[in-house]
LOKOLVO-318173 format. One record per residue: residue number from 0; residue in one letter; x, y, z of N, C-alpha, C in turn. Coordinates in Angstrom, 1 decimal, padded with zeros to 4 digits, m for minus. Example, Ala and Ser with C-alpha at 12.3 -4.5 7.8 and 13.67 -1.06 7.14 Angstrom:
BEGIN
atom nr 0, rest A, neast 013.2, nnorth m005.7, nup 007.8, caeast 012.3, canorth m004.5, caup 007.8, ceast 013.2, cnorth m003.3, cup 007.8
atom nr 1, rest S, neast 012.8, nnorth m002.2, nup 007.1, caeast 013.7, canorth m001.1, caup 007.1, ceast 012.9, cnorth 000.0, cup 007.9
This chain:
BEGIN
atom nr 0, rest X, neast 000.8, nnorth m001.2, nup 000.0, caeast 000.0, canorth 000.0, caup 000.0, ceast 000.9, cnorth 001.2, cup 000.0
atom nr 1, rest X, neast 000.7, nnorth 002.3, nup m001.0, caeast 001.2, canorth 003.5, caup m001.3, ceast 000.5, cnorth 004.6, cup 000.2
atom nr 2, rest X, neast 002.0, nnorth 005.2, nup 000.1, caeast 001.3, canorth 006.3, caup 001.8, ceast 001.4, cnorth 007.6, cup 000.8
atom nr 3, rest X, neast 000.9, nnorth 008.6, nup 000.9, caeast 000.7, canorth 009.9, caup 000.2, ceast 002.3, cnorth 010.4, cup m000.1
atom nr 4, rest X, neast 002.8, nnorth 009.8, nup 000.7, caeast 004.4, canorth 010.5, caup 000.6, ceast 005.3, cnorth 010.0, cup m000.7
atom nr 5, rest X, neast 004.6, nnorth 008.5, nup m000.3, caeast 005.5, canorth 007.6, caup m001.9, ceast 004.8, cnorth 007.8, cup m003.1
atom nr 6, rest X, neast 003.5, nnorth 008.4, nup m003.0, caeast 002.9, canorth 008.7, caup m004.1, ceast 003.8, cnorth 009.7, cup m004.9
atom nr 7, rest X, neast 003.4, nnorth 010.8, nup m003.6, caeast 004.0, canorth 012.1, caup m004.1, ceast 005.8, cnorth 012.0, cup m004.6
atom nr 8, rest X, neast 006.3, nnorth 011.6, nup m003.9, caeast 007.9, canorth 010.9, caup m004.7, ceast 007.8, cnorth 010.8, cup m005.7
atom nr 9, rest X, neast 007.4, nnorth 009.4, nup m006.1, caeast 007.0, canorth 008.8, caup m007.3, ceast 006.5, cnorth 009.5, cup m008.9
atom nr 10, rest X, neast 005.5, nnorth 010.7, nup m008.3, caeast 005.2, canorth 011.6, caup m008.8, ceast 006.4, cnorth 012.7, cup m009.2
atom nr 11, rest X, neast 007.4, nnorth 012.9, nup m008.7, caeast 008.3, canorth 013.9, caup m008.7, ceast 009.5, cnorth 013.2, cup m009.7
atom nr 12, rest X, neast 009.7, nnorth 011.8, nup m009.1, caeast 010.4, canorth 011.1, caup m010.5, ceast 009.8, cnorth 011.0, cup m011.5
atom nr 13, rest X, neast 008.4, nnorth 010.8, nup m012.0, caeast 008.3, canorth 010.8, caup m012.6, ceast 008.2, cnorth 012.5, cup m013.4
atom nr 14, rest X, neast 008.0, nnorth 013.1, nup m013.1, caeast 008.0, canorth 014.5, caup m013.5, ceast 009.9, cnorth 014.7, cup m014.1
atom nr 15, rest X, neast 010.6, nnorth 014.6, nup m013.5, caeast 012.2, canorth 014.2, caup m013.5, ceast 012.1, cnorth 013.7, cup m014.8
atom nr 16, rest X, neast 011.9, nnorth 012.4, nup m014.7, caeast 012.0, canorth 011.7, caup m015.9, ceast 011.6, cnorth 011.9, cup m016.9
atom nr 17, rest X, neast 010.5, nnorth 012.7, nup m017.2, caeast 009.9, canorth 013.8, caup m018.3, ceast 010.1, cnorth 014.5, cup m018.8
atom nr 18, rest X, neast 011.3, nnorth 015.4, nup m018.3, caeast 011.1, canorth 016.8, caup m018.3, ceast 012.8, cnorth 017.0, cup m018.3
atom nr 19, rest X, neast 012.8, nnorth 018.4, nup m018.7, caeast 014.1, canorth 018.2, caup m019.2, ceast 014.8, cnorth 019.3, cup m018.3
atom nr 20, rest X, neast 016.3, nnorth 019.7, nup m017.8, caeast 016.7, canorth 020.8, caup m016.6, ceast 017.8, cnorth 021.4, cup m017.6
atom nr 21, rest X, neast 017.4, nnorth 021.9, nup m018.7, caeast 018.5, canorth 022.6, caup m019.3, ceast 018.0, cnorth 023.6, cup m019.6
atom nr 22, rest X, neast 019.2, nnorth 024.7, nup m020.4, caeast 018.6, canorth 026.1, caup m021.1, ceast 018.7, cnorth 026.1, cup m022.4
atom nr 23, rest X, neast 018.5, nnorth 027.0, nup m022.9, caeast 018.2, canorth 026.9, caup m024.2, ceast 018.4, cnorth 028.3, cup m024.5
atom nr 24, rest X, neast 019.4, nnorth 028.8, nup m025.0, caeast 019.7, canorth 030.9, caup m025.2, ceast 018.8, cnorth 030.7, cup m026.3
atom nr 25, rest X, neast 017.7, nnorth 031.8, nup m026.5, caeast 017.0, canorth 032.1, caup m027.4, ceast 017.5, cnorth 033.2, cup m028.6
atom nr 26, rest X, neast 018.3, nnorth 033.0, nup m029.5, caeast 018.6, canorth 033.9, caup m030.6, ceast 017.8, cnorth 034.1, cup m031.9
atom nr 27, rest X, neast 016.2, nnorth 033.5, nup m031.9, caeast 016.2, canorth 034.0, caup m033.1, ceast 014.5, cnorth 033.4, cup m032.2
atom nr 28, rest X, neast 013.7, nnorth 034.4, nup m033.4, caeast 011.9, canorth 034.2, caup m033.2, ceast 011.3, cnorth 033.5, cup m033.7
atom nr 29, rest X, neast 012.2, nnorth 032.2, nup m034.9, caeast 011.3, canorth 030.9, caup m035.2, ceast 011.7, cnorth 030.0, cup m034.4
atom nr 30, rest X, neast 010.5, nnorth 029.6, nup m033.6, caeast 010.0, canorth 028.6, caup m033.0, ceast 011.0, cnorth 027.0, cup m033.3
atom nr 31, rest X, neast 010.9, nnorth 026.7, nup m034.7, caeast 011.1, canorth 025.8, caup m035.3, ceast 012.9, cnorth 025.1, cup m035.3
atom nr 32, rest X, neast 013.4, nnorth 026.4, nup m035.0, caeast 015.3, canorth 026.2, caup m034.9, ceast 015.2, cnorth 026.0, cup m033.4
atom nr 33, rest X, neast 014.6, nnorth 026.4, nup m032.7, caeast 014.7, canorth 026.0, caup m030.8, ceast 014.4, cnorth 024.7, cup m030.3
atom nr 34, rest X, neast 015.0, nnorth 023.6, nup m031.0, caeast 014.9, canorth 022.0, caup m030.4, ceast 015.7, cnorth 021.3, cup m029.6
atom nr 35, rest X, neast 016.8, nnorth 022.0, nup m029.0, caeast 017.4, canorth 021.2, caup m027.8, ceast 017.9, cnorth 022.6, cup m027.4
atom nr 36, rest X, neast 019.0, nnorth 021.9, nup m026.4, caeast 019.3, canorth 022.5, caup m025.3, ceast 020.9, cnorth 023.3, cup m025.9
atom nr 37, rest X, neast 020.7, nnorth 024.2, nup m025.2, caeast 022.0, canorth 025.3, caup m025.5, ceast 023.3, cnorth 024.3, cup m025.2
atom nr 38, rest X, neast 024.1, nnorth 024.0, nup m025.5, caeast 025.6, canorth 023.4, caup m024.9, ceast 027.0, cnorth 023.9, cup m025.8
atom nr 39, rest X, neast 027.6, nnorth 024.3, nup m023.9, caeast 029.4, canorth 025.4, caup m024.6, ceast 029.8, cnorth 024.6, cup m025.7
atom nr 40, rest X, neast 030.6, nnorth 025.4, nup m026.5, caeast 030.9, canorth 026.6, caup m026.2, ceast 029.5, cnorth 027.1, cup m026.5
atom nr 41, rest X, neast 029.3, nnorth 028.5, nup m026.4, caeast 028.3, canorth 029.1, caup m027.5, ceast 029.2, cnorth 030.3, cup m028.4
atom nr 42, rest X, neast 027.8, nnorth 030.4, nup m029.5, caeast 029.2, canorth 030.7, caup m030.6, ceast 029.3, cnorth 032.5, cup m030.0
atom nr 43, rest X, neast 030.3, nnorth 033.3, nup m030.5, caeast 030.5, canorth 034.6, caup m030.1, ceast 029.5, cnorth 035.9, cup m030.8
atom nr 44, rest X, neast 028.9, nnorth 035.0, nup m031.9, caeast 028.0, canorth 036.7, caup m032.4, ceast 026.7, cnorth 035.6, cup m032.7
atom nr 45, rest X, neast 025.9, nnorth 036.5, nup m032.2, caeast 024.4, canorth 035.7, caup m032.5, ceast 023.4, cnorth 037.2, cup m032.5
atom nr 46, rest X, neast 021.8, nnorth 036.8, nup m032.9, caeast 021.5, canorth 037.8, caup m033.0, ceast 021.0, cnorth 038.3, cup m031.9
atom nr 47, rest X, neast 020.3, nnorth 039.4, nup m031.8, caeast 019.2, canorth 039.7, caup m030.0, ceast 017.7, cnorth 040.5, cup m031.0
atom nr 48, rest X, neast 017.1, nnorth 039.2, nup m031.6, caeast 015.9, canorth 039.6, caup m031.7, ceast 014.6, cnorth 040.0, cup m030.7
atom nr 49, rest X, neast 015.1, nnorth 040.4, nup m029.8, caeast 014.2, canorth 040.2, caup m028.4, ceast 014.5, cnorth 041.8, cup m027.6
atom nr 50, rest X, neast 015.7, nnorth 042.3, nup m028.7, caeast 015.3, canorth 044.1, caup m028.1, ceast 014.6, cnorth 045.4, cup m028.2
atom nr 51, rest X, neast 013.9, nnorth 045.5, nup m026.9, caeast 013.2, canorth 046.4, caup m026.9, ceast 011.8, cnorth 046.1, cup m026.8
atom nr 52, rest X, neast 011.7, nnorth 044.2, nup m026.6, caeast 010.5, canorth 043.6, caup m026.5, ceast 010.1, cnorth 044.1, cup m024.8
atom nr 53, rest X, neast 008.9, nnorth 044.2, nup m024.7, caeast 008.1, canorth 044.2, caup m023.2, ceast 007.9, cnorth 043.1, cup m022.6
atom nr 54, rest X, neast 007.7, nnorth 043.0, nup m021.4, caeast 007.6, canorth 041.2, caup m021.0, ceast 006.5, cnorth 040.6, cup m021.5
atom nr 55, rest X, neast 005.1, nnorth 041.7, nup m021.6, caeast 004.1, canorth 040.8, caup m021.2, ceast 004.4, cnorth 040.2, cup m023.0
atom nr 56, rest X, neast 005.5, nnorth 040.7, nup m024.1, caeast 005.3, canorth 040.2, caup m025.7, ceast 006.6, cnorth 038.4, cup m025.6
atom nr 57, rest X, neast 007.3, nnorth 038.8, nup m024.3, caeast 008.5, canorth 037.5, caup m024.3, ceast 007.4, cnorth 036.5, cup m023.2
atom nr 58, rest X, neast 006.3, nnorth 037.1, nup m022.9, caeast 005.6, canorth 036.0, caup m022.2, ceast 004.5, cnorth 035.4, cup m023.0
atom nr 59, rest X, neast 004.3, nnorth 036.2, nup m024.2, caeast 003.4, canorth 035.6, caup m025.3, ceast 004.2, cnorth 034.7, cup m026.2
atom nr 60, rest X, neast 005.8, nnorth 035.1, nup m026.6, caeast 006.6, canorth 034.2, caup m027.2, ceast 006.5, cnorth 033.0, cup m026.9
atom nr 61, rest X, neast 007.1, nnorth 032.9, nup m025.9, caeast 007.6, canorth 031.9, caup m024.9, ceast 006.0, cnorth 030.4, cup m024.6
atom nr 62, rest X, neast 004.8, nnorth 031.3, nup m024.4, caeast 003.8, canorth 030.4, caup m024.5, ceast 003.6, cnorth 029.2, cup m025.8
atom nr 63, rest X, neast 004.3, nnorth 029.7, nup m027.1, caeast 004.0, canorth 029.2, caup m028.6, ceast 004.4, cnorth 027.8, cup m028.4
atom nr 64, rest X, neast 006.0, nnorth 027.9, nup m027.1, caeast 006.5, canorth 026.3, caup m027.0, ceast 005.4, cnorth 025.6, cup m026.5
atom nr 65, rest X, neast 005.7, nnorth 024.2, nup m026.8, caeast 004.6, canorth 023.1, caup m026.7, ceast 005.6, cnorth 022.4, cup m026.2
atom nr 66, rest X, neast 005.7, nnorth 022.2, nup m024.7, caeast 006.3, canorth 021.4, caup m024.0, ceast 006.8, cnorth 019.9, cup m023.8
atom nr 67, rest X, neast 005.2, nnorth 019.2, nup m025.0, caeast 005.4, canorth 018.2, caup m025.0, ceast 006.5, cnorth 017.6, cup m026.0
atom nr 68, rest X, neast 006.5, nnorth 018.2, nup m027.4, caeast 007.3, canorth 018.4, caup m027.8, ceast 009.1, cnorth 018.1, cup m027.9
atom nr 69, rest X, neast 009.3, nnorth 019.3, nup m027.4, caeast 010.8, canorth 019.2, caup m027.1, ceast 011.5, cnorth 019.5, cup m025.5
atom nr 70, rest X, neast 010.5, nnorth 019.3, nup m024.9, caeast 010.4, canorth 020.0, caup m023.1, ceast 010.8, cnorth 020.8, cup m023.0
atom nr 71, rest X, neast 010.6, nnorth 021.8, nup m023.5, caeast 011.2, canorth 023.4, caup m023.5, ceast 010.2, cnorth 023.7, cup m022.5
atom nr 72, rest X, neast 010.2, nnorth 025.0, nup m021.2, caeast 009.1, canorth 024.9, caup m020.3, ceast 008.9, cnorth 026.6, cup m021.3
atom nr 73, rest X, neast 007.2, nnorth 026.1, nup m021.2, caeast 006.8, canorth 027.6, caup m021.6, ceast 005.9, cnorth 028.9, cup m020.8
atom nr 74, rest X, neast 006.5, nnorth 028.6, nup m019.4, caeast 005.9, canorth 029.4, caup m018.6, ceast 006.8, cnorth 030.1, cup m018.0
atom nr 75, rest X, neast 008.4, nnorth 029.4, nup m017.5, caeast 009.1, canorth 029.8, caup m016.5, ceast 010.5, cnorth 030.3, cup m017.7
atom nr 76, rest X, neast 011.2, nnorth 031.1, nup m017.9, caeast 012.2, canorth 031.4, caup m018.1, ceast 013.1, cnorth 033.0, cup m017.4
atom nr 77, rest X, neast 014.2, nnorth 032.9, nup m017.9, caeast 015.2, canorth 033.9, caup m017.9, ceast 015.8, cnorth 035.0, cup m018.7
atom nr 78, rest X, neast 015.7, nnorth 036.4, nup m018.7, caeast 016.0, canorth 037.2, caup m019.4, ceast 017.7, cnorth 037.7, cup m019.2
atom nr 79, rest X, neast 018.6, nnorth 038.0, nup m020.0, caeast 019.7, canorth 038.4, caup m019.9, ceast 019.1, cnorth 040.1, cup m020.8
atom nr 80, rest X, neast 019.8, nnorth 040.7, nup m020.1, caeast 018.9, canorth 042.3, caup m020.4, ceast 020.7, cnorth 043.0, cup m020.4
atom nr 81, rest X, neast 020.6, nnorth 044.5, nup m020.6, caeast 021.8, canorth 045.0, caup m020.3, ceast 022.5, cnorth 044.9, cup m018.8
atom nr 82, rest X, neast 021.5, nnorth 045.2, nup m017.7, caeast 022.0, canorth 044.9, caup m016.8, ceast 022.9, cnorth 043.8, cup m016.3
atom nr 83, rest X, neast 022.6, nnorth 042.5, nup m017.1, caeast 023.1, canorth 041.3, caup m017.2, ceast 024.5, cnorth 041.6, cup m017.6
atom nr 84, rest X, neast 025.2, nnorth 042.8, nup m018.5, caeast 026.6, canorth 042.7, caup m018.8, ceast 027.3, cnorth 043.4, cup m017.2
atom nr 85, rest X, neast 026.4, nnorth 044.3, nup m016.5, caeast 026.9, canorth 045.5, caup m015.6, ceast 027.5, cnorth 044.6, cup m014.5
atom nr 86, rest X, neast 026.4, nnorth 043.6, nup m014.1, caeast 026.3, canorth 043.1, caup m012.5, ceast 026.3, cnorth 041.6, cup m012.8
atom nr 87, rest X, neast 026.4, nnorth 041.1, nup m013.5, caeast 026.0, canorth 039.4, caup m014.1, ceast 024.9, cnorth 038.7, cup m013.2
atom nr 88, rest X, neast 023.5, nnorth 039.6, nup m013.3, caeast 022.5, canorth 039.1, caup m012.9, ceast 021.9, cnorth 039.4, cup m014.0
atom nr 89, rest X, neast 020.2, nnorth 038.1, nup m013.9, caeast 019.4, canorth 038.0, caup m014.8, ceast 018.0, cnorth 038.4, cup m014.3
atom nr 90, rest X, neast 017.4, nnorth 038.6, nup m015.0, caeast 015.8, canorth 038.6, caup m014.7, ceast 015.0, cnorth 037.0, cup m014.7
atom nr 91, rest X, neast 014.3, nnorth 036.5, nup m014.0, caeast 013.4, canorth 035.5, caup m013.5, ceast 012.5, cnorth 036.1, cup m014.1
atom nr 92, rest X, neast 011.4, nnorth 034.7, nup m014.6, caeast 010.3, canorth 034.8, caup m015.0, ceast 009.7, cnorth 033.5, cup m014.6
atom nr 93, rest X, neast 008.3, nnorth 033.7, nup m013.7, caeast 007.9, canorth 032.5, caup m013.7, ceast 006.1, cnorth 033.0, cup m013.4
atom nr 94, rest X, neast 004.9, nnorth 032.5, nup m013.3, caeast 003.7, canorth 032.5, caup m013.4, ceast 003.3, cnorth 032.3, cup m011.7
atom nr 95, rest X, neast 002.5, nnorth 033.1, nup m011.1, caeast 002.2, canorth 033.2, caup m010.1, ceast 001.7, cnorth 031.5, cup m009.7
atom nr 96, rest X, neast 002.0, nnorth 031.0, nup m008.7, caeast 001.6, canorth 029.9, caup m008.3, ceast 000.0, cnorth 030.4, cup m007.5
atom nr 97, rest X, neast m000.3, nnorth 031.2, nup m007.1, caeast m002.1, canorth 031.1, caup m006.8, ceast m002.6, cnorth 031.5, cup m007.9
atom nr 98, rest X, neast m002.5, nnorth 031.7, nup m009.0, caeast m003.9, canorth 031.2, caup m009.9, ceast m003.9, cnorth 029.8, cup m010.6
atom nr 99, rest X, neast m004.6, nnorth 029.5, nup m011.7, caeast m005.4, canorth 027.9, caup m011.2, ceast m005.3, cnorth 027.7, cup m012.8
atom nr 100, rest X, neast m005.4, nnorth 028.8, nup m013.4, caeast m004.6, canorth 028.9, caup m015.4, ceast m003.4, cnorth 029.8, cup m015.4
atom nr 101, rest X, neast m002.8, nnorth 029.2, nup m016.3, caeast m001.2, canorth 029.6, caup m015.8, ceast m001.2, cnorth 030.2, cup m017.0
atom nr 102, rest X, neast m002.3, nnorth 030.0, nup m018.4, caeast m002.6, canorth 030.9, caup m019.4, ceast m002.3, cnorth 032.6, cup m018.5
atom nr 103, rest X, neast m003.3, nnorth 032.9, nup m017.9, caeast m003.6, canorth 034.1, caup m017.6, ceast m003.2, cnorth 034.5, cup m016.0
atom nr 104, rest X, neast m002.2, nnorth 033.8, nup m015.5, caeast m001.5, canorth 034.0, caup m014.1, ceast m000.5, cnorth 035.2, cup m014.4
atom nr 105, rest X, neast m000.7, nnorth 035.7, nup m013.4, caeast 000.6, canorth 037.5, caup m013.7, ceast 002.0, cnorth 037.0, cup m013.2
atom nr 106, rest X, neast 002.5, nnorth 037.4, nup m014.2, caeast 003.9, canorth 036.9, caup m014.2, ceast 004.8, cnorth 037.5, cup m012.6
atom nr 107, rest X, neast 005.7, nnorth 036.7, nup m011.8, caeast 006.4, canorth 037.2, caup m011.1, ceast 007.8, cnorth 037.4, cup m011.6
atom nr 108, rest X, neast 008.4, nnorth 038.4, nup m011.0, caeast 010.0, canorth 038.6, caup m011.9, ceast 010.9, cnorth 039.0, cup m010.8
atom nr 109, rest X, neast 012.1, nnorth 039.1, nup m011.1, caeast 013.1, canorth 039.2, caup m009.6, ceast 014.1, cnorth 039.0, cup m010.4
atom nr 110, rest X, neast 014.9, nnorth 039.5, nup m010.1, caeast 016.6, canorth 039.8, caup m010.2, ceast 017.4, cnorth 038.3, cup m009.7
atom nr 111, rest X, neast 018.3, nnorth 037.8, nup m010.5, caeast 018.7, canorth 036.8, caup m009.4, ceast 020.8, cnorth 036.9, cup m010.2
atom nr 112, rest X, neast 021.7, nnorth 036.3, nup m009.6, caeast 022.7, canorth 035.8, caup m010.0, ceast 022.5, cnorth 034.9, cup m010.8
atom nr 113, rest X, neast 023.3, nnorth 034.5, nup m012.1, caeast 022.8, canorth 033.8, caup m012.6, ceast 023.4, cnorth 032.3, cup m012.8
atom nr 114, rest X, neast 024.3, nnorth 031.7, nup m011.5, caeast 024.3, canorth 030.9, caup m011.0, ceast 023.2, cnorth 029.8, cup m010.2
atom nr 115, rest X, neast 022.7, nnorth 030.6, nup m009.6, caeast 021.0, canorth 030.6, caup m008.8, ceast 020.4, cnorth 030.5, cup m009.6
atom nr 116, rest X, neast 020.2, nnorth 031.0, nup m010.8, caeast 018.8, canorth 031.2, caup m011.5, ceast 018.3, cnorth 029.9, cup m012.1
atom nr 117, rest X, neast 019.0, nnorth 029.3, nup m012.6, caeast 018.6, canorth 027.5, caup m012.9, ceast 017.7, cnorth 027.4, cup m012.0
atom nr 118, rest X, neast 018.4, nnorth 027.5, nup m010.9, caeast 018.8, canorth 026.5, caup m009.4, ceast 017.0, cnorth 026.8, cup m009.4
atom nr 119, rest X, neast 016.6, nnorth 028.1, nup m009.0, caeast 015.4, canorth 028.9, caup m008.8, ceast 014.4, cnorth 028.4, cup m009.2
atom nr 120, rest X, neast 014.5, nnorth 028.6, nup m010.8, caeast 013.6, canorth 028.3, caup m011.8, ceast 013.4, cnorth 026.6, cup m011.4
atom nr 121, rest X, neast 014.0, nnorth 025.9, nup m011.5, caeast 013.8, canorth 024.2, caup m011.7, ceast 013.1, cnorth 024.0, cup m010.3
atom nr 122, rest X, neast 013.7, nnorth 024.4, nup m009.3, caeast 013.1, canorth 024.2, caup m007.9, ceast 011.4, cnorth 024.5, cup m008.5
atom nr 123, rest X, neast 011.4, nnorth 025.8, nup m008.9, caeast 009.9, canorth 025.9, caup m009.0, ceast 009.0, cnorth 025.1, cup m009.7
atom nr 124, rest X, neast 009.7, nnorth 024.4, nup m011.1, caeast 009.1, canorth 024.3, caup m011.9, ceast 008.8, cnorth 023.0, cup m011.6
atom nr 125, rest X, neast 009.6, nnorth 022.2, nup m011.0, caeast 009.4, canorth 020.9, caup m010.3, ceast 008.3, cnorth 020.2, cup m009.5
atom nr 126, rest X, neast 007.8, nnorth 021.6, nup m009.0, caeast 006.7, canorth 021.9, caup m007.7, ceast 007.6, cnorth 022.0, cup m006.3
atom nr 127, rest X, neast 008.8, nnorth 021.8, nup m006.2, caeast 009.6, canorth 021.8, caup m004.5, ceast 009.6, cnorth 023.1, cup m004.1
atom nr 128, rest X, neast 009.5, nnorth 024.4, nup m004.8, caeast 009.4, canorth 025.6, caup m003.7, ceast 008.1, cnorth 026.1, cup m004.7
atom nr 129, rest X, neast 008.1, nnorth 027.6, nup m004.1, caeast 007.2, canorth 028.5, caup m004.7, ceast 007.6, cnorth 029.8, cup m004.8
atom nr 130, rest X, neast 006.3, nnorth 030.6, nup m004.6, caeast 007.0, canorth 032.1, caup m005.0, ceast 008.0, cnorth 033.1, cup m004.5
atom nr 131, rest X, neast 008.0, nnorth 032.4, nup m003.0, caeast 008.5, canorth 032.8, caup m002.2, ceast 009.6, cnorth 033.8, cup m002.3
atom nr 132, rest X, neast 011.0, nnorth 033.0, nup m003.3, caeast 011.8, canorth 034.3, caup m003.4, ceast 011.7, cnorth 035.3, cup m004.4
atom nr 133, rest X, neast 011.1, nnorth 035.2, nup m005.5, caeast 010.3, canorth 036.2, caup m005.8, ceast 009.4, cnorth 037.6, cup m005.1
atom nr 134, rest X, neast 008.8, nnorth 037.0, nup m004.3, caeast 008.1, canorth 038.3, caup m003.2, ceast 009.2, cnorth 038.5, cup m002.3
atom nr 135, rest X, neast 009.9, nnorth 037.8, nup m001.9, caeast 010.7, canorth 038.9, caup m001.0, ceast 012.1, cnorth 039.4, cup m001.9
atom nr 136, rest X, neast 012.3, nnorth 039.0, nup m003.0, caeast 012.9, canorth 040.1, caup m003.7, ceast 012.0, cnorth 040.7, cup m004.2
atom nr 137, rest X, neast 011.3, nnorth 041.5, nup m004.4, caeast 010.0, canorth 042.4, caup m004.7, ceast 010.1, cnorth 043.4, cup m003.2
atom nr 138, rest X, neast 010.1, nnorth 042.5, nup m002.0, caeast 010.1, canorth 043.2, caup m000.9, ceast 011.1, cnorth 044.1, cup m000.7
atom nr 139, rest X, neast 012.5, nnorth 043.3, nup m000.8, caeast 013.7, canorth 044.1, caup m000.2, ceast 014.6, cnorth 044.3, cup m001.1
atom nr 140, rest X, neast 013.7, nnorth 044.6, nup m002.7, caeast 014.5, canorth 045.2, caup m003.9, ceast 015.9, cnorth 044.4, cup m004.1
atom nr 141, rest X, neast 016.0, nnorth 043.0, nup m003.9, caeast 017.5, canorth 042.7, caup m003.4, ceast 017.6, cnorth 041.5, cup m005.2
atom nr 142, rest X, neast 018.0, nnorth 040.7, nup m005.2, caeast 018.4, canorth 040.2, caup m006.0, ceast 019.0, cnorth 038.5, cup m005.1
atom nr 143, rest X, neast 018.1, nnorth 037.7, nup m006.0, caeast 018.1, canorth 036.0, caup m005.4, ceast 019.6, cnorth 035.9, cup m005.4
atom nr 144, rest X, neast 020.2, nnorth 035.2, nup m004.4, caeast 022.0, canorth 034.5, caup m004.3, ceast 021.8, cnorth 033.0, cup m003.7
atom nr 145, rest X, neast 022.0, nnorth 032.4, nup m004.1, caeast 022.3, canorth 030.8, caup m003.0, ceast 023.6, cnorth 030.8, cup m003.5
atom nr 146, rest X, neast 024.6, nnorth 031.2, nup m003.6, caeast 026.3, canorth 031.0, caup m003.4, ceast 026.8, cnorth 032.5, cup m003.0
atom nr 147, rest X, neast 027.9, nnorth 032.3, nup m003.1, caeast 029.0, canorth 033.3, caup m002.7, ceast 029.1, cnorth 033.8, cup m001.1
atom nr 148, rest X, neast 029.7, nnorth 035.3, nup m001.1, caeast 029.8, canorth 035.4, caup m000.1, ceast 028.0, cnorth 035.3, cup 000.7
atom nr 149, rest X, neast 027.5, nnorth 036.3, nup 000.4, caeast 026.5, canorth 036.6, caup 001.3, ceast 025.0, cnorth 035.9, cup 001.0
atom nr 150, rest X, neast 025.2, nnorth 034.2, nup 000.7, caeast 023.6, canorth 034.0, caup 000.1, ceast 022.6, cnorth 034.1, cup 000.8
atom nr 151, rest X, neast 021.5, nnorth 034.4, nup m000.1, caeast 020.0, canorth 035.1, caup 000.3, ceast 020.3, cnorth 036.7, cup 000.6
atom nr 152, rest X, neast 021.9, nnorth 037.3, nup 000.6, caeast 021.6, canorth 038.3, caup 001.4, ceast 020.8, cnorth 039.5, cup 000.2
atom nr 153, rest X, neast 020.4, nnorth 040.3, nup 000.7, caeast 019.9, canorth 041.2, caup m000.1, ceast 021.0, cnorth 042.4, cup m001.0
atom nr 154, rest X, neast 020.6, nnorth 042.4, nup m001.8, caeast 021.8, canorth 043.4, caup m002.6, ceast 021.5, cnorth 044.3, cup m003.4
């Protein structure tokens, strides 16, 4: 007999086993060239079709993936913006976990290092955390860390 705990395991390997934990740099706006995963080197000139876009147009992009597909996730990703050359932090993007259609859930966003930012994103996308560091980077304007000197601390 299964206890709710082994279910729920079971459930999370199986989600594992599904699903894919890599990135994928987005350089160009057909859908159709984005079928695996980014892997180094990467080349040195590529394009940035994605400047001067607004989020709520890279959160309509990003919806077109069909997850089943190539497991590309099309709710949760990461922006590398200019800031990204200044401070080597990224922008987070992921779908509020209290609404119940994730079509029309308001996007949460937060600053993170982009060491963490995997880390962040997969946690969530997994189901193992939630919005949590998102709202309190929102709260104390700081920027997500789980390494270096000061993790979690605000910055």
């Amino acid at each position: 007999m299964h206890t709710h705990r082994q279910a729920d395991m079971e459930s999370v390997r199986t989600m594992r086993a599904n699903s894919v934990y890599t990135a994928i740099l987005v350089d160009t706006t057909d859908i159709s060239e984005l079928t695996e995963p980014t892997r180094p080197p990467v080349r040195e000139h590529f394009n940035y079709p994605f400047l001067d876009w607004k989020l709520d147009e890279l959160v309509n992009f990003a919806r077109q993936f069909d997850r089943t597909v190539h497991g590309i996730n099309d709710t949760d990703f990461v922006i590398l913006d200019e800031q990204t050359l200044e401070d080597k932090t990224v922008v987070l993007v992921t779908p509020s976990e209290m609404s119940d259609d994730m079509e029309d859930a308001p996007c949460l966003t937060a600053r993170s290092d982009f060491r963490s930012s995997l880390i962040t994103l997969n946690v969530k996308i997994i189901g193992v955390g939630g919005d949590e560091p998102w709202e309190e980077a929102a709260e104390n304007n700081s920027v997500i860390r789980l390494y270096g000197e000061n993790p979690g601390a605000n910055t």
